[in-house]
ZAMARGU-4260 file (C-alpha; in steps of 0.2 Angstrom, whole numbers, plus 5000, padded with zeros to 4 digits):
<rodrens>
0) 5049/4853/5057 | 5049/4869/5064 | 5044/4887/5056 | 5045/4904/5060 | 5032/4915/5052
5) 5031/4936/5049 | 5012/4942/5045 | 5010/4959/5040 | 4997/4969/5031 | 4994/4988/5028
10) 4985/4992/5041 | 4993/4980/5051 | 4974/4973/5062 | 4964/4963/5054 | 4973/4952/5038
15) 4991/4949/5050 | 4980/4943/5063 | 4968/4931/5053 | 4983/4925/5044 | 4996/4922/5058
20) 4982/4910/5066 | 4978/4901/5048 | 4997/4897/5048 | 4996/4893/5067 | 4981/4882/5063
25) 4987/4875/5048 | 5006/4869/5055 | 4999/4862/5072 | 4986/4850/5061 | 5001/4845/5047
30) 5014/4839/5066 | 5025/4855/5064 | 5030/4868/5076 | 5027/4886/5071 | 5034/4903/5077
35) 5025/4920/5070 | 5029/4938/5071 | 5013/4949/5067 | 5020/4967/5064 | 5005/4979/5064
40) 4998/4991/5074 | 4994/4979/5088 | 5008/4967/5083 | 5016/4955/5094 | 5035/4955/5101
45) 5049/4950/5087 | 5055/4933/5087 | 5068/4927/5099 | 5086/4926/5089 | 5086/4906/5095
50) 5070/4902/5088 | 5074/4907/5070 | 5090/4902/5073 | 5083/4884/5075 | 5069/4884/5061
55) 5069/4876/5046 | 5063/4889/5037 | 5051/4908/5035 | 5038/4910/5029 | 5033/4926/5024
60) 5014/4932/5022 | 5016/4949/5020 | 5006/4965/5011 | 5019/4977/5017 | 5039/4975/5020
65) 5045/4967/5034 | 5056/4975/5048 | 5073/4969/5052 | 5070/4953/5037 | 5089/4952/5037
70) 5086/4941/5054 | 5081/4927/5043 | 5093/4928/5029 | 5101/4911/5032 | 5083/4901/5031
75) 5073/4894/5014 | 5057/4906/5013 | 5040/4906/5006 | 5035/4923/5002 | 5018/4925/4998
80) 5001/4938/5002 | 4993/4938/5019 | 4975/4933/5010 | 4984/4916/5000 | 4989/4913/5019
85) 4973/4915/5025 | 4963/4906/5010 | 4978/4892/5008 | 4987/4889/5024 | 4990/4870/5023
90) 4996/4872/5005 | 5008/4886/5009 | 5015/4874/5025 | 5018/4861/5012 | 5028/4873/5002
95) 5037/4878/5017 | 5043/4858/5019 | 5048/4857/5002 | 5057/4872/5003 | 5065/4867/5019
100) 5070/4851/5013 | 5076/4858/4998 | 5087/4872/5009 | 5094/4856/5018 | 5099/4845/5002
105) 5108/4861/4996 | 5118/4862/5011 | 5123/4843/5013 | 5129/4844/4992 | 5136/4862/4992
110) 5141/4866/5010 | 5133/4879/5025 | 5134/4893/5010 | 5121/4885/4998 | 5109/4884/5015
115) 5106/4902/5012 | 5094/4905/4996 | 5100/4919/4986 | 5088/4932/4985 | 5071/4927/4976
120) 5078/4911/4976 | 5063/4902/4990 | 5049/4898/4980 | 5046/4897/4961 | 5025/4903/4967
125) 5038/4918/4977 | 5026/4933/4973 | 5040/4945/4975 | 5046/4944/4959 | 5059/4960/4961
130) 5071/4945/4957 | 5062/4936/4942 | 5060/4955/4934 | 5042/4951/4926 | 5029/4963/4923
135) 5020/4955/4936 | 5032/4953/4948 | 5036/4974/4946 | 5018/4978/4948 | 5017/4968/4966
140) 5033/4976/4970 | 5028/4991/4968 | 5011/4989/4977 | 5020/4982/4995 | 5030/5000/4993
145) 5015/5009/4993 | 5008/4996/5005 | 5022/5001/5016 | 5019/5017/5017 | 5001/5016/5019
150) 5003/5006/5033 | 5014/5019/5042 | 5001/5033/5038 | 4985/5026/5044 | 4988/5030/5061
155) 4991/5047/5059 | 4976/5048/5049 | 4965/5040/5063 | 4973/5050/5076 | 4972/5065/5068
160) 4955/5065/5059 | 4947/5058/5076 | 4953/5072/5088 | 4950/5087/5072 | 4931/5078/5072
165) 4931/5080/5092 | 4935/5094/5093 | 4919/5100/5081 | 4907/5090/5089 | 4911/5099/5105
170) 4908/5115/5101 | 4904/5126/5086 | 4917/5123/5071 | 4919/5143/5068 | 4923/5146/5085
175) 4937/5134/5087 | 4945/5137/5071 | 4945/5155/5077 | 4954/5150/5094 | 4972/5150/5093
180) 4979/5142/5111 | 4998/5145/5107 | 5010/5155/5099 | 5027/5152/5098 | 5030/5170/5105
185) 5019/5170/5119 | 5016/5150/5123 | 5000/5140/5129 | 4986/5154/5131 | 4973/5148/5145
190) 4953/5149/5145 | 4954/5164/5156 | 4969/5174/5144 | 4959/5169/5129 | 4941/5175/5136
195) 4932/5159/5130 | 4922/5143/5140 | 4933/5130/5144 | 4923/5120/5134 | 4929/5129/5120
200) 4945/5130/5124 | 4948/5111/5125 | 4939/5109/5107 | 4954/5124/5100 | 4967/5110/5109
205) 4961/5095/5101 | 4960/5103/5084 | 4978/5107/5087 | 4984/5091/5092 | 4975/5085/5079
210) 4979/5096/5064 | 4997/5093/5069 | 4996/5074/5069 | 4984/5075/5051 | 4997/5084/5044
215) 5010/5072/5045 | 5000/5060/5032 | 5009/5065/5016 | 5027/5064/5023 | 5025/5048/5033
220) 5016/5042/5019 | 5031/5047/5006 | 5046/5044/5019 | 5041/5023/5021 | 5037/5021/5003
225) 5054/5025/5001 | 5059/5016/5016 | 5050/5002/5008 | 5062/5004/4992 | 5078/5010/4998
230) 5080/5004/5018 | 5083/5017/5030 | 5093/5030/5018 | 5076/5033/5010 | 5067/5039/5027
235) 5075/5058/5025 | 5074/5060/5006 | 5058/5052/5009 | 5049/5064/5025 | 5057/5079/5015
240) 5048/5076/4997 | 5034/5073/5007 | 5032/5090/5017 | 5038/5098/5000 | 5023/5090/4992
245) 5010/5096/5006 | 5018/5113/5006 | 5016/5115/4989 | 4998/5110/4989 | 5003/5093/4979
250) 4995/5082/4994 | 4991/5064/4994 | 4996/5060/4974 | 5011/5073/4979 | 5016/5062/4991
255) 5016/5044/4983 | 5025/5051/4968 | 5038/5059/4982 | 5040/5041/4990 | 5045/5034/4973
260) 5054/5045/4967 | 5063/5047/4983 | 5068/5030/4987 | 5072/5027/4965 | 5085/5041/4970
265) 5093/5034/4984 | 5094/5014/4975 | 5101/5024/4961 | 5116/5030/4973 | 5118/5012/4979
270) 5122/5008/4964 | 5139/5017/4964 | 5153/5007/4968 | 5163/5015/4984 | 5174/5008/4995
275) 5185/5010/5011 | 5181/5026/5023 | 5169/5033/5010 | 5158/5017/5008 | 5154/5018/5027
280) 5150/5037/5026 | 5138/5032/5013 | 5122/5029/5021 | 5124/5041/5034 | 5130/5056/5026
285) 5129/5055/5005 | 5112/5045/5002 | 5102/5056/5014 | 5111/5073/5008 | 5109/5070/4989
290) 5094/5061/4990 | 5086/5075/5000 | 5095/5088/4989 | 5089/5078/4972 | 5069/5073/4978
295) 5070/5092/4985 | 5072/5100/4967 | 5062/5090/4958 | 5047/5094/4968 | 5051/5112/4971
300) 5055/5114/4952 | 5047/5102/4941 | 5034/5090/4949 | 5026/5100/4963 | 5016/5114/4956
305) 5007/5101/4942 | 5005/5089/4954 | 4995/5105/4966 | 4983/5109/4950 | 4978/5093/4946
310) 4976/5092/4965 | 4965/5106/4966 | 4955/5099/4950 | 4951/5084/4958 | 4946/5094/4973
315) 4934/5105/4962 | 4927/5089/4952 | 4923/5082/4971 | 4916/5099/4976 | 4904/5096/4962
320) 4898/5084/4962 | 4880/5081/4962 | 4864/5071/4962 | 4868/5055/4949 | 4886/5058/4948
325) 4886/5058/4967 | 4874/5043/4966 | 4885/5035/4954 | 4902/5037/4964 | 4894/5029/4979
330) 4891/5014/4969 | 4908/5012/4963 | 4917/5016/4979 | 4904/5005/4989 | 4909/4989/4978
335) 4927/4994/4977 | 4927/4991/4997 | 4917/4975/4996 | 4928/4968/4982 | 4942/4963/4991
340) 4938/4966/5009 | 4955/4974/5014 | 4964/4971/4998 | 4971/4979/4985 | 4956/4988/4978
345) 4947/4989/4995 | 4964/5000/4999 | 4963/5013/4984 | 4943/5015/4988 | 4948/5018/5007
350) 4965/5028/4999 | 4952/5039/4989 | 4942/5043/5004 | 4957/5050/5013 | 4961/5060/4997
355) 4943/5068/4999 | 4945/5071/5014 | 4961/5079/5012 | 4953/5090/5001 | 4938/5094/5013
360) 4926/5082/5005 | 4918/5071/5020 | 4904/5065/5011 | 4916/5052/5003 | 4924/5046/5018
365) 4907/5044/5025 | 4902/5031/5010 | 4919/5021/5012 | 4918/5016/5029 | 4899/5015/5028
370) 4903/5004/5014 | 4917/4996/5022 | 4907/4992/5039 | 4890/4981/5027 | 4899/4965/5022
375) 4904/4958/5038 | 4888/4965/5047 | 4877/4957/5032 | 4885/4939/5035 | 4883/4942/5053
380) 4865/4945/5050 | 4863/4930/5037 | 4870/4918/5049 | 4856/4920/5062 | 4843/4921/5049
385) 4847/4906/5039 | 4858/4896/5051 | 4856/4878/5040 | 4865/4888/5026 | 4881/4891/5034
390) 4894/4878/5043 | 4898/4878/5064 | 4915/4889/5060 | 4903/4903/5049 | 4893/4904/5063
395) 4906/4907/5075 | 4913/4919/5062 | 4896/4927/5062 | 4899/4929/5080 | 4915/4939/5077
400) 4908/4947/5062 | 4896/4958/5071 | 4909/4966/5081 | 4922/4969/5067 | 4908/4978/5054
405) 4904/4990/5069 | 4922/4994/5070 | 4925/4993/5051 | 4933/4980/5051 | 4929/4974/5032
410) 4940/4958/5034 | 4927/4949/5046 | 4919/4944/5032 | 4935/4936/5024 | 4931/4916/5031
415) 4915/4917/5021 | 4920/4926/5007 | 4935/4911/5007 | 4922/4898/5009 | 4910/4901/4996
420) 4917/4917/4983 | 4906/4915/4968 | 4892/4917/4980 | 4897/4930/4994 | 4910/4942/4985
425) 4893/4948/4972 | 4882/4947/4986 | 4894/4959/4997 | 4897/4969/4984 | 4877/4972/4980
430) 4875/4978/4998 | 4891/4990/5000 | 4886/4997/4984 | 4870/5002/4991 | 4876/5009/5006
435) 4888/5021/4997 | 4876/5026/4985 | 4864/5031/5001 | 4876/5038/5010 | 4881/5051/4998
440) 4862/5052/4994 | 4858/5057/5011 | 4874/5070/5011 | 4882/5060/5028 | 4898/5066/5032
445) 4914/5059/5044 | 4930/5068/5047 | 4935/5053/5058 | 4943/5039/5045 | 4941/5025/5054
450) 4933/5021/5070 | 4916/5012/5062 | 4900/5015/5074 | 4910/5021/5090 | 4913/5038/5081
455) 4895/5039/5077 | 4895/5057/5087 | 4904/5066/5073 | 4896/5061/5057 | 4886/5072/5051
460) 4865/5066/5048 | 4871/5051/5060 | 4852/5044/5059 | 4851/5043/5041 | 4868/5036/5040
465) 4866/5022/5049 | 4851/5019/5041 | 4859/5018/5024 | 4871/5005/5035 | 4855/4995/5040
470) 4849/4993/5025 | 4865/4991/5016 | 4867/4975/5030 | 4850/4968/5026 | 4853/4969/5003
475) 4870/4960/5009 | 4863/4946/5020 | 4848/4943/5008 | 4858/4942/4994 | 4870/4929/5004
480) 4856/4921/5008 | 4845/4920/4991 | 4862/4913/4982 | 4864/4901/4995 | 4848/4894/4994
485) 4847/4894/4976 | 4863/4882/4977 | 4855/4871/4990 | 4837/4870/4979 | 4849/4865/4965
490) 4859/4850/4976 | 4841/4845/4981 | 4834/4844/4964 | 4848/4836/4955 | 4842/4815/4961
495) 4825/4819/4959 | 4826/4826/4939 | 4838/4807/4938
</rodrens>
């Protein structure tokens, strides 16, 4: 058969990637032919209308929501999460056969129409359960919206909080915030108008560029949940809440409760039944106008200003924190990361840490990609030390491994985790743990929120900090390691106590 395939996850690198090869892998050895789309930040260029027009059917391994899915309206589909790709790709290539052959007996019994599933109706193990209207089903809704929008906000995030952290490690912090090198008035000021080095002049530009592209987090983040809800009517309603929330002081948890609200506004207004010239004014001119009228009121009037003090609270509470408490968080966060490797839970402990910073707390962004960078780098470690323990493909994982944990890349440790879970996942989570709890007990600090060790020149106590990392690698990888040989001494023992 033949397949066409969209990966997509919310930072759009590592879990898109790894799943588009399992599928890859897992088609080729089963005889079939398979076609996939990965839309990330990297990405790869969108299927070629022939090729879906001649597949059999989608599958769809997604975190986030896919772009254009109307493209593969008229084939069966498997919807599923990128990681069940990653961890079951064979099985999910069975489904997509039965779900192919099923799509071809409708069609032969019920003519061309009954070839195109209605919605929700691919898979009864379909994880999108907006159709089947379970609990369960509106809770993982609900988390490929926010998905969505994180996705869309993360390279904002990096872009901006990497140039904002140049621009301090290049010259004293005081003195570039105190550097304003243009006015709307006036234009671009020079070194020479400015009387400052031209050292300092660059760190004032870069903090510019930065701040600007920093800024945008909270409405990109609220305008493509929305998206993620509503299509593109949601975009404007959704930007605008967004900027509403950040001007208001609301921020991050501003700006989620935007999106949703937002895009709830404009699926509302779908839902009134238009026709004729109206009906194609609709998305255009009525769904952005009320929606940005509606979302614009509620948070100027009744949502924003609560919103902005329990966003100053938690500010405060993060200011505060000290000694055990500050020990205790690192903990948490630390095994939040190492939980699910790029996950669910791995994203609200890497979602906190943007809050923080946010806030202007970098201690805590500091423990989450310390945190986030120890489980691969532990593996990689364990695999040269113990190579009897692992299998040829762990070792070439390992390979791999060391690399991705420098970049903070938590999902380089995902082949092992898949392999052997009861083992690994505790033995990850032991060592991120640690390193969190260090890094906040040594008062590291990152403005940068990604970018692993090749950002290591603005992180503040960069010695102790990777430090902390060492040892958080070494607790990971001898935990790995001491589980694993406890399992082998037990497979050993079991003939001889016969």
């Amino acid at each position: 058969m033949k397949f066409v395939a969209v990966t997509s996850c919310p930072t759009g690198i590592a879990h898109s990637e790894m799943a588009a090869e399992a599928l890859e892998v897992a088609a080729r050895e089963a005889g079939h032919e398979i076609d996939v789309e990965v839309q990330g930040a990297a990405g790869s260029p969108p299927l070629d209308a022939a090729t879906i027009r001649d597949a059999d059917a989608v599958i769809f391994a997604v975190d986030a929501t896919v772009r254009d899915i109307e493209r593969f309206a008229h084939l069966p589909k498997v919807e599923i999460r990128t990681r069940e790709a990653i961890d079951r790709a064979p099985a999910i290539v069975e489904r997509a056969v039965a779900a192919a052959e099923r799509g071809a007996s409708e069609s032969g019994a019920q003519g061309a129409a009954a070839a195109t599933p209605a919605a929700g109706t691919g898979d009864d193990e379909d994880v999108f359960a907006s159709v089947t209207g379970d609990a369960k089903g509106r809770a993982e809704e609900v988390r490929r919206w926010l998905m969505t929008g994180v996705s869309y906000m993360i390279p904002f995030v990096v872009a901006g909080g990497i140039l904002t952290a140049a621009a301090f490690a290049i010259t004293d912090a005081v003195e570039v915030t105190e550097i304003t090198v243009f006015t709307e008035e006036e234009g671009l000021f020079l070194p020479g108008d400015l009387d400052v080095s031209t050292i300092a002049w660059i760190g004032a530009v870069l903090l510019s560029i930065g701040g600007v592209a920093f800024s945008m987090m909270v409405p990109v983040l609220a305008g493509f949940i929305a998206y993620a809800m509503a299509d593109r009517p949601g975009i404007a309603p959704g930007l605008v809440g967004g900027l509403l929330a950040d001007e208001i002081g609301a921020g991050f948890i501003g700006g989620l409760i935007a999106g949703l609200l937002a895009g709830a506004i404009v699926n509302a207004l779908k839902r009134i039944p238009v026709s004729g010239t109206l009906k194609r004014m609709m998305p255009v001119l009525i769904y952005p106008l009320i929606g940005t009228l509606a979302i614009g009121a509620l948070m100027v009037l009744v949502i924003g200003e609560p919103v902005a003090t329990a966003n100053q609270a938690l500010e405060s509470w993060l200011t505060g924190l000290t000694g055990a408490n500050q020990i205790l968080l690192g903990l948490l966060i630390g095994a939040m990361m190492a939980f699910d490797m790029g996950g669910p839970v791995n994203k609200v402990a890497y979602a906190f840490g943007i809050l923080s910073l946010d806030a202007g707390n970098f201690a805590v962004m500091a423990a989450v990609m310390a945190a986030g960078m120890t489980p691969p780098l532990g593996l990689a470690l364990a695999t040269v030390v113990r190579r009897r323990l692992f299998t040829e493909p762990e070792h070439r994982a390992g390979q791999a491994a060391w690399l991705m944990g420098a970049s903070f890349i938590t999902e380089g440790a995902i082949p092992f985790a898949a392999a052997d879970p009861l083992r690994v996942i505790p033995s990850l989570m032991v060592g991120s743990a640690v390193t969190g709890a260090l890094s906040l007990g040594f008062g590291a600090t990152l403005q940068a929120p990604h970018g692993g060790i090749w950002v290591i020149g603005v992180i503040g106590s960069p010695l102790l900090y990777l430090l902390a990392i060492v040892i958080g690698t070494v607790v990971t990888a001898a935990c790995v390691i001491g589980l694993k040989s406890l399992r082998r001494s037990g497979q050993r023992a079991e003939p001889v106590a016969a």
